[in-house]
Phi, psi and omega in degrees: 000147196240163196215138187244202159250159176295355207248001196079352174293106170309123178255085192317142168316312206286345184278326173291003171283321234254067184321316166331287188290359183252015154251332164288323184288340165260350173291306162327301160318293200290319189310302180284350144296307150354300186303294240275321200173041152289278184334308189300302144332344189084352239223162195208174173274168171264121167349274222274039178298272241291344187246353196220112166284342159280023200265148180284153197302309200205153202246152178247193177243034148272029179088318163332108143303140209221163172211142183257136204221109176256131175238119210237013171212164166285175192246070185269032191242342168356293167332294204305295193277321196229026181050022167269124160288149197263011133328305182225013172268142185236191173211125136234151192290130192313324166323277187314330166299306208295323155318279171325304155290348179261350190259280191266028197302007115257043168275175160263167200225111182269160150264086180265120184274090189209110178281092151299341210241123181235347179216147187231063172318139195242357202070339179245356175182200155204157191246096190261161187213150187281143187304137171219145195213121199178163176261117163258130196228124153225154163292152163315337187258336161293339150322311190264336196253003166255343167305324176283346159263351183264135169315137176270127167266129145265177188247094181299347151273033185220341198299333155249053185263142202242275199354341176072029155254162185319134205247328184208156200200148174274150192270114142237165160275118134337323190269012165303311169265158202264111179296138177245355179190000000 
């Protein structure tokens, strides 16, 4: 599978592996959300992002810890495998529920949405889905309990990963949640 840009730029797979570099690219990320709809949102980084990098990225300002799953490519084979359109289908990692419930079972969960990655050539065809950009917010416990109804996608290019990305992550719909921008 070949993966492009709205601009036509082919986008290798293996950059989509590379947890590392989609971690330094998300400490940037939580920073330019912030900036981009922090006010609007309520919501700042959390202090204790500087001493702990695990800790979740943002606070809101009812006091709630919040955490952000920035998502920049589809889920496009969704259709094919689990009947979500790849429009508005997302993936988190079972890891991270499984976290989340046992550590934050009330943070909040933001989505900052922006399909960078807009057509996926499969060699038999191809799949496109329209560029989008937007915020999606749930609580975490509304979160957990649509998690329990949704199918695991695993990841066959993950199966021997020592890098510590998520080996399976649940299919859900954006339209599950409420766009908050």
């Amino acid at each position: 599978m070949k993966f492009y840009s709205q601009t036509g730029e082919e986008i290798h797979q293996a950059a989509l592996q590379d947890k590392s570099m989609w971690c330094l690219a998300g400490e940037r990320q939580e920073q330019a959300f912030v900036r981009r709809y922090g006010a609007k949102l309520g919501l700042v980084m959390n202090p204790e992002k500087a001493s702990n990098k695990y800790a979740p990225d943002l606070l809101h300002r009812c006091g709630r810890l919040a955490d952000l799953k920035t998502r920049n490519t589809p889920f496009f084979l969704a259709q094919h495998m689990y009947k979500h359109d790849p429009q508005h289908a997302i993936t988190i990692n079972c890891k991270d529920i499984n976290h989340y419930a046992e550590k934050y079972p009330d943070i909040l969960i933001y989505f900052g949405v922006e399909w960078l990655v807009t057509r996926a050539d499969l060699g038999s065809g191809s799949i496109s889905v329209e560029p989008m950009l937007g915020v999606w917010g749930v609580r975490f416990t509304s979160l957990f309990d649509m998690c329990e109804l949704s199918p695991i996608h695993t990841y066959g290019q993950r199966k021997n990963d020592t890098a510590g990305n998520g080996k399976d992550s649940y299919v859900i719909s954006l339209n599950s949640f409420k766009r908050l921008v």
